[in-house]
N, C-alpha and C positions, 0 to 999 in steps of 0.2 A: 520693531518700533521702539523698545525698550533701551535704551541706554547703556544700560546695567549688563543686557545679556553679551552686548559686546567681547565684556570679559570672558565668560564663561565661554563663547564662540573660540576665543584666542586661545586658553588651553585648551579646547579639545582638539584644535587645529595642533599644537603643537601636535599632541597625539598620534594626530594623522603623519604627522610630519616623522617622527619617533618610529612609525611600523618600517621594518624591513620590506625592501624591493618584493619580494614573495607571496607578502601578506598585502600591500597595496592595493596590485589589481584583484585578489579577490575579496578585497574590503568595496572596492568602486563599484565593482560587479555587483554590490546589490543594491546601487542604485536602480537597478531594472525594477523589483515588485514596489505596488505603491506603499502610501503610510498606512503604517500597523498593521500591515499585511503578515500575519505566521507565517515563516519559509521551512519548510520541512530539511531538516538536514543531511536525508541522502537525499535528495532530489537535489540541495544546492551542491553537493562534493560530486555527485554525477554529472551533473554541468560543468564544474570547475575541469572534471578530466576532461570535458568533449572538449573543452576549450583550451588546452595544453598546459593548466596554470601548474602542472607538475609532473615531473618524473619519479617510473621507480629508482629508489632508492637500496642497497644492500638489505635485506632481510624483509622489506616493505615494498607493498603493493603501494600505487597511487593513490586507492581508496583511503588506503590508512596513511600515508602520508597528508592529506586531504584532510581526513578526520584532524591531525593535529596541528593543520594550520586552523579548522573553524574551531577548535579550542583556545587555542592563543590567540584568536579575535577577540574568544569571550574573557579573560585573564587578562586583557587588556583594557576590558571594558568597551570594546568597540560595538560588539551585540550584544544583545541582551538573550539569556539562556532560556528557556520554557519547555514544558513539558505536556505536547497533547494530549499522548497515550501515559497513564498512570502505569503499563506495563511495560514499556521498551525497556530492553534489556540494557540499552547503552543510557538510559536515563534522561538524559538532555536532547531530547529530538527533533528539538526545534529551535528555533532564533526568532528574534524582532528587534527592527533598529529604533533607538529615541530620536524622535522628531529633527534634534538639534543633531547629531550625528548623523542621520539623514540626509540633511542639509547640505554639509560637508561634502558628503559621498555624490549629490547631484551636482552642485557646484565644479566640485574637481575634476568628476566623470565628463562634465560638458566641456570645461577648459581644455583635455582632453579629446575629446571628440569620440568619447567614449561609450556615451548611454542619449539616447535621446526616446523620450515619451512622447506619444502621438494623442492629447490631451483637451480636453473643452480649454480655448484660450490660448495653447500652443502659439507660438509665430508662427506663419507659413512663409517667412520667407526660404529659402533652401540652403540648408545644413549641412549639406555638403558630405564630406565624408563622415560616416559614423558606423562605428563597429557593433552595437546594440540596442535593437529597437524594441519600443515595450509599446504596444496599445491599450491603454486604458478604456474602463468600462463607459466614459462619458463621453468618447470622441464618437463626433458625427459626420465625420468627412465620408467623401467620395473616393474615387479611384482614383481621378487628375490630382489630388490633392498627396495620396498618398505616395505615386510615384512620380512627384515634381518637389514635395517637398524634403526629401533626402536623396543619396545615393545609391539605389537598393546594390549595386555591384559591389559595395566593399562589407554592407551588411554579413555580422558572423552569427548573430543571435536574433530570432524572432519570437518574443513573447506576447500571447494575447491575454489578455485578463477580462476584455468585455466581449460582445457577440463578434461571433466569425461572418466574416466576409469573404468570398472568391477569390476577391484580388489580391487577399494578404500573401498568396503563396507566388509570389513573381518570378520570373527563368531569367531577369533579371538575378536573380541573389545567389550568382554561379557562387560564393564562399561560404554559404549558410553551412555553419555546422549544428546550431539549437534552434529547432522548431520544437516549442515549448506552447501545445494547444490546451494544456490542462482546465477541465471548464467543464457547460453542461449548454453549450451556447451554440444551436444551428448549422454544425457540421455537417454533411451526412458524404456519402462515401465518393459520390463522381468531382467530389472538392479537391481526394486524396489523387485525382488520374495519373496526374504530373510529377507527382514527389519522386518518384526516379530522377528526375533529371537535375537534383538538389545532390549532385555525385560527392559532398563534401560531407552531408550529414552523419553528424555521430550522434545527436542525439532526438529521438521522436517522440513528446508526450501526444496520447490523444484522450488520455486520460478522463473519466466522468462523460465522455459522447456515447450516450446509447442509441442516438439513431447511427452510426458506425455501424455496420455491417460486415465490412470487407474488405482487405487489404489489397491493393492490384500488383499483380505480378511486378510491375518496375520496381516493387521493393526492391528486388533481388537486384539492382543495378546499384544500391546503394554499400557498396563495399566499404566506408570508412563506418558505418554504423557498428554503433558499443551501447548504445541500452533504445528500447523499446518498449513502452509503459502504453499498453490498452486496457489497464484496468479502468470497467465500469464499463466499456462499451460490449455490444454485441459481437462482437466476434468470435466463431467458436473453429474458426479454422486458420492457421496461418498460411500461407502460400507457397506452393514447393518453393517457389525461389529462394526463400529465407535461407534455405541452406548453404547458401554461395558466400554469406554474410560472416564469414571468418574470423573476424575482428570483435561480432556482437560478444558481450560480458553479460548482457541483465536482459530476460526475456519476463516481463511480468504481463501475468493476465489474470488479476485475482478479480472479484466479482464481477465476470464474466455471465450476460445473460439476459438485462436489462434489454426490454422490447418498448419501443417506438410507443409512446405513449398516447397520442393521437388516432393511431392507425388499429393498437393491437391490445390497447386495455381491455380488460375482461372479458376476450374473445376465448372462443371455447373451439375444439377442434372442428366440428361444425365449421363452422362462420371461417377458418384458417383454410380448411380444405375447400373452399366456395373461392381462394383465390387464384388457382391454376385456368379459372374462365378467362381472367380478367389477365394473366401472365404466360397462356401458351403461346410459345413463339417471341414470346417478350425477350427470351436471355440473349437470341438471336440479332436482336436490335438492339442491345444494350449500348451496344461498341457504333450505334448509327448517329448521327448529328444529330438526324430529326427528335432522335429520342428523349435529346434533349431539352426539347422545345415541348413535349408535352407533360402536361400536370395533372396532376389528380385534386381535384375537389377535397379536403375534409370538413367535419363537420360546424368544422370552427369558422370556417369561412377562408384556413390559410390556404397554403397550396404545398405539394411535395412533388419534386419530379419523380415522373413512372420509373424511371433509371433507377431511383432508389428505392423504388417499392419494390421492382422484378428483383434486384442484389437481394433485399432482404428477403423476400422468399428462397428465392432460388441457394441462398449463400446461408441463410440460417434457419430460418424457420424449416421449409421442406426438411433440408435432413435429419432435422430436432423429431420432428416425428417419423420418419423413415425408418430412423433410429431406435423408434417406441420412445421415444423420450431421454435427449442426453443427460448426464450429468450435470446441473447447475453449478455453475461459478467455474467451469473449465474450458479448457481449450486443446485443438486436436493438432499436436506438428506433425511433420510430413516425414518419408522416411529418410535416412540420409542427417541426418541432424547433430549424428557425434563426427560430422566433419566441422563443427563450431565447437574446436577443441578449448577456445579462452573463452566459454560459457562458467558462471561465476552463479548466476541465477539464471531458475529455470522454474516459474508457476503461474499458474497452475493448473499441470497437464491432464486432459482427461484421456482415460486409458485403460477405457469401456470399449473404446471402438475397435481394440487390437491391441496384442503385444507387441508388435513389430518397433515399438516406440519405447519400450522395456531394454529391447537388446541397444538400442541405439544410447540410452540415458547415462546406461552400465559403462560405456567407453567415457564419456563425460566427466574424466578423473580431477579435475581443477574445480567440477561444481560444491558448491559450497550453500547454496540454498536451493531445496528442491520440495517442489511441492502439487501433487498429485493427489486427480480424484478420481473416480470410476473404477474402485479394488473391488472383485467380486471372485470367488473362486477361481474361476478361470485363468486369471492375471495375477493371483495371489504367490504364486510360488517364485512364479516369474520378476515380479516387485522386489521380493526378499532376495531374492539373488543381485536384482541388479544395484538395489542401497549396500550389500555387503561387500560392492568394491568400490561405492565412494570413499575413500579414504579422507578427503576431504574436506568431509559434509559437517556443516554447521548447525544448520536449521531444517528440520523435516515437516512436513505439513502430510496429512494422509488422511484420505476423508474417502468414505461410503454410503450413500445415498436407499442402499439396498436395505430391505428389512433385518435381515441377518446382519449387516453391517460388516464390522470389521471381525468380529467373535472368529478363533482361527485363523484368519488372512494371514498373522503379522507371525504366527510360531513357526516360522522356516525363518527367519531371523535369528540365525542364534549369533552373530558378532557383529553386532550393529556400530556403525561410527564410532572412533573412542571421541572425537573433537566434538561430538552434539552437543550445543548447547543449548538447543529450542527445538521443541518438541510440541506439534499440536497433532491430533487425533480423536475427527470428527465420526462417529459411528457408534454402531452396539460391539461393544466389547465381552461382556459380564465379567472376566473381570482381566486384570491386567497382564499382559504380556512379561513373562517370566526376563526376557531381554533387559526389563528398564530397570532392574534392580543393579547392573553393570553398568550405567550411565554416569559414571562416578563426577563427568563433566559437566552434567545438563543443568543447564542457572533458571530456565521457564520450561514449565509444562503446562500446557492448557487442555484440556479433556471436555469434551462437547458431545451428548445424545451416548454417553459411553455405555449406558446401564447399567454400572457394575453392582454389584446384589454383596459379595463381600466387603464388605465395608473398612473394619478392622484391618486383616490382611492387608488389602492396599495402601489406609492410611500409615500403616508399620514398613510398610514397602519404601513409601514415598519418603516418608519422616526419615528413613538413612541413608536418602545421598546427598551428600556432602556438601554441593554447592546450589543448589537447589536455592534461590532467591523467590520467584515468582509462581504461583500457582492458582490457577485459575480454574474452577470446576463452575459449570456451565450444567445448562439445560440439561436436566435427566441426568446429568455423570453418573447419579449414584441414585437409585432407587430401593424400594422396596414400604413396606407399611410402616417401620419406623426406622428413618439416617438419622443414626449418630457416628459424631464424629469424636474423637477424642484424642486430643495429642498431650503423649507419656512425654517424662522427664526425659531430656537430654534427646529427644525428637526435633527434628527441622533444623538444625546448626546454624543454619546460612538464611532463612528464608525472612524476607522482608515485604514483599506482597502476599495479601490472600484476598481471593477473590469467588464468596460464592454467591451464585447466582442463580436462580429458576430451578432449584431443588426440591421437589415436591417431599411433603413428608419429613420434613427437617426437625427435627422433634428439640435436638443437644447437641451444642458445639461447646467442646469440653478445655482446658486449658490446665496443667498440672504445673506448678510450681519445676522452674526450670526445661520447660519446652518453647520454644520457638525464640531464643533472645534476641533476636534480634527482628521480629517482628515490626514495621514500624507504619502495614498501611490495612488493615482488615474492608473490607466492602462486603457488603449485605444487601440480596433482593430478594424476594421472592414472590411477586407478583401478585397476586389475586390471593395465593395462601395465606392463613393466619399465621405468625408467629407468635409460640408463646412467649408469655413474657420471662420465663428461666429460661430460655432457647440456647442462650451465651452467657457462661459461668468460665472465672477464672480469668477475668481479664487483668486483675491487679497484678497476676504473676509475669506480665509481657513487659519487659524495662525495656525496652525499646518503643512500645508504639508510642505513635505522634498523631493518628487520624483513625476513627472508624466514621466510615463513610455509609450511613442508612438509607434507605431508600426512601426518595421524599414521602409517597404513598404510604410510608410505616408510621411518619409525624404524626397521624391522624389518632395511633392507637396512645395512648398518652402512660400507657399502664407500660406498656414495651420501651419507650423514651425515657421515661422517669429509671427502670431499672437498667437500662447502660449508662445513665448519668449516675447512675450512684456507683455501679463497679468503676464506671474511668474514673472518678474523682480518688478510690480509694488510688489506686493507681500513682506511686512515685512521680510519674514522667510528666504527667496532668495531659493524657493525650484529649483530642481535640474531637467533641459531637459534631459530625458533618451531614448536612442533607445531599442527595446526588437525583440527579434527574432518569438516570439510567439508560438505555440505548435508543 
């Protein structure tokens, strides 16, 4: 309505006009999420490949070619840079478009025929052809509306951002390559029956669906598929067929485990084994029409089909205790699985249930992020063998659930990846693995329940390698009746995060004139514990920081705020008092 913005509309349009052929269409393409929507940046460069917007190139993958067109989006000014996780290692892990660039991107995308939103207020006359559909959270249409008011045969991309509906998945969209269900919105598993026959898909979220259960064998028919993101749902088993999937690069399954909130909250084994009354005979009729016609009552008053009550026993719960109780936050692949030689990512496997998935990982020589739960003696030697021939490994994840934890598991390691540059390691340790003193690469380490009891030792360990930027010590890492920590001169060269949190016993965190310089982001919690108020001496010597980030629950002590306000102030840099809400 403004007059004025006119202008401001016509330079940025030149702008638009100014991007190279390359960067174009993946500037339109995000017209797809709505306003001020965060778009996570591998999730957008994984789309960009399912969708062809680049080839490898001589020495570069597509991912990294990828990465450097959504950087010279941002050097353009075309997105705006952000940062959700304060620890990613690549720093900028997210984007947002300005309203006014926005605008741009829908406008051209639609001239185009490019992007069309299914929206409170939409036209419904029919649009005819259009390459990517986005459902907003506010549309209330029907079925007739959704397959009359475009073309779903030329549709390439299907994003939903509000509740799921049955009919979104059409045998109409023979060209889908982005089914993009990321959410927490009324999915459950007899929605997925059909997805086989969507033979063009490369890419699957179903990301955030815990009542997700199960994936149906037609997967395996989906031979163009290149990533596959079940993180957040139940799933704790992939389906032999996966391994026909030659093409997949990125198998994520991190916080795996999430049960049916209605049906399975605060049940106890009791009440879970009381459901094979109600489910003998059920798996039999899973696959029957009728089955689908009948419902189960909850208490809410909704309803759930049997079909996905009998899945979720039969597919997750039942073997969860069969099993004594699997590992949380994993998931079981089938054997056969180093025939998905262009596997790139691989988490996060549980491998409790067998090795037989140890020898298969080990052929796996292009994986580059691998991340595995269920290490127990048994599997331990086995583990270590098969990390000492990724050669190509990036980022490790390795978590124990066991009371002994990780303590011994990891010392049949003796030549761990030289390329690691992320290192997480959830378990009891006591104390660190002789290995990570050669990690000359590693930029994060994050250590979680480690208990390590020598304290000094590791922090001397850690403080000399070389590129070491982030470090995050978690719950328990480090026990005993009094943690101090202390970093000597010419310790931590490289390190710009530190991050402690839920350390019982934290008595002194030390700082020596000429340690850490380049420090520039400290964070501090610790829960229910008092911190004294000397807890953190020696901040004036950090020329680098720019933030200590306190935990709001510590505002409260005034004696502990008053003295980090008087050390940053002495401080050159004038870094910055922050309150933080914590996880």
């Amino acid at each position: 309505m403004n007059p004025e913005l006119e202008i401001i509309k016509a330079v940025l349009m030149k702008s638009y006009d100014g991007l190279p052929y390359y960067l174009k269409a993946c500037f339109l393409y995000l017209a797809i999420f709505p306003e001020d929507y965060m778009i996570l940046r591998r999730r957008l460069v994984r789309r960009w490949i399912a969708e062809g917007y680049s080839s490898e190139v001589r020495g570069k993958s597509m991912e990294e070619v990828l990465d450097g067109y959504f950087m010279e989006l941002i050097s353009r000014s075309m997105i705006m840079p952000s940062q959700q996780s304060i620890h990613s290692r690549k720093g900028i892990d997210s984007c947002h478009v300005h309203d006014l660039i926005r605008e741009i991107a829908i406008s051209k995308s639609m001239e185009e025929n490019l992007v069309f939103t299914l929206e409170e207020g939409c036209s419904l006359n029919n649009h005819g052809t259009v390459r990517h559909l986005a459902v907003s959270s506010n549309w209330k249409g029907d079925q007739c509306e959704f397959e009359n008011i475009i073309d779903l045969s030329h549709v390439r991309s299907l994003t939903v951002f509000g509740n799921w509906r049955p009919f979104y998945i059409s045998e109409k969209m023979r060209l889908l390559r982005v089914l993009d269900l990321e959410g927490m919105w009324d999915l459950v598993d007899h929605h997925l029956q059909h997805i086989g026959k969507l033979v063009h898909l490369r890419y699957l979220s179903l990301k955030g669906h815990a009542d997700v259960f199960h994936l149906p064998n037609s997967l395996g028919n989906l031979r163009q598929l290149q990533t596959l993101d079940s993180s957040g749902t139940s799933i704790i088993k992939l389906p032999r067929t996966i391994i026909k999937l030659v093409k997949m690069q990125h198998i994520v399954a991190s916080d795996i485990g999430h049960r049916n909130a209605n049906i399975f909250d605060d049940a106890d084994e009791q009440s879970l084994m009381s459901l094979p009354i109600y489910s003998a005979g059920c798996c039999v009729s899973c696959c029957a029409p009728t089955c689908l016609a009948e419902h189960l009552e909850l208490d809410d008053g909704a309803q759930l089909n049997r079909c996905d009550v009998c899945t979720a026993f039969c597919c997750s719960i039942l073997p969860y205790y069969a099993a004594g109780g699997r590992n949380p936050g994993g998931i079981e692949v089938p054997r056969g699985i180093w025939k998905m030689k262009t596997l790139h990512t691989l988490r996060v496997v549980d491998i409790s249930v067998g090795k037989a998935a140890l020898q298969d990982i080990k052929k796996l020589t292009r994986l580059r992020k691998l991340g595995v739960t269920g290490i127990n003696k048994r599997n331990s030697q086995e583990l270590c063998s098969a990390i000492a021939r990724l050669s190509s490994l990036e980022s490790l994840s390795l978590r124990s659930h066991e009371e002994t934890g990780l303590s011994g598991r990891l010392d049949g390691l003796s030549s761990p990846p030289e390329n690691l540059h992320s290192l997480k390691l959830r378990g009891n340790l006591v104390k660190l693995p002789e290995w990570i003193q050669g990690l000359k690469n590693l930029v994060k380490l994050k250590l979680e329940w480690s208990m390590i009891s020598e304290h000094d030792a590791a922090i001397q360990v850690l403080g000399n390698l070389p590129n070491l930027a982030t470090l995050r010590l978690l719950y328990e890492s480090f026990v005993g009746e009094e943690v101090c920590f202390s970093f000597c001169r010419g310790a931590f060269p490289s390190l710009k995060v530190l991050q402690l949190y839920m350390i019982t016993n934290l008595k002194s965190v030390g700082f020596e004139e000429g340690a850490a310089p380049k420090l520039e982001l400290l964070q501090y919690e610790s829960g229910f514990f008092c911190a004294g108020v000397d807890l953190f001496c020696g901040l004036a010597y950090l020329p680098s920081l720019k933030e200590f980030m306190l935990y709001r629950g510590h505002w409260e002590k005034t004696e502990v705020v008053e003295h980090l306000r008087g050390q940053l102030a002495e401080n050159e840099n004038k870094p910055v008092l922050k309150s933080w809400s914590g996880y």
